[in-house]
Structure formats: structure tokens, C-alpha cells
C-alpha positions, 0 to 999 in steps of 0.5 A: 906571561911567562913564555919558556925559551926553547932553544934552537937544537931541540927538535920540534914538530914544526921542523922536518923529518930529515932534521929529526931523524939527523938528530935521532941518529945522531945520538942527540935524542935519546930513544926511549927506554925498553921495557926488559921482558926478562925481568917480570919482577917490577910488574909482580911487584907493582900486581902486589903493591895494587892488591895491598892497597886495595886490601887496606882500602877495603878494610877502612871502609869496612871499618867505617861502615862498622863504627857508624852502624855502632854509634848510631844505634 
């Protein structure tokens, strides 16, 4: 099997806490990243992109539901 190498100066769960927190202040390890609450936009946007889709879901399977009740009758 192929085993990937992971190199010595990448932090892992096996090595201490002071080591970890060296590198993290070290800048190192970057934090992750912050989610701005000024700007609701890409929450909006996403509420309407998800309305959308299930607009446009809902309307295939209305649209299903209709044809096999046409041609089968």
C-alpha cells in the first residue's frame, strides 16, 4: 500500500502541546479562518441559491407526477 510521508515540521496529535503551540505562534500554522458577521451577504446568497434549487426540484417532480398520470391513462 501506498503510505503517505508526512514530513517531521507538520504538527501532529502524538506530539506535545508546547510543540504545537510553538509552531502556532510561530506563524507556522495558520489559524483558521473567521467568519466576518459584517458581511451577511454569502449567507443571503447561499438561503437563496438553496430556495431555488428546491424551487426547481419540487417543480421536476411535480412535472413527473403529471406526465405518468397523463400516459397512463
Amino acid at each position: 500500500e501506498d503510505i503517505p510521508q508526512v514530513p517531521n515540521h507538520v504538527p501532529s496529535l502524538a506530539q506535545s502541546p508546547e510543540l504545537v503551540k510553538t509552531l502556532r505562534h510561530s506563524g507556522l500554522i495558520s489559524s483558521p479562518p473567521m467568519v466576518n458577521a459584517a458581511n451577511p451577504f454569502t449567507v443571503s446568497a447561499a438561503r437563496v441559491n438553496a430556495a431555488r434549487l428546491s424551487a426547481v426540484s419540487a417543480a421536476r417532480i411535480n412535472a413527473v407526477t403529471i406526465c405518468s398520470y397523463c400516459c397512463s391513462a
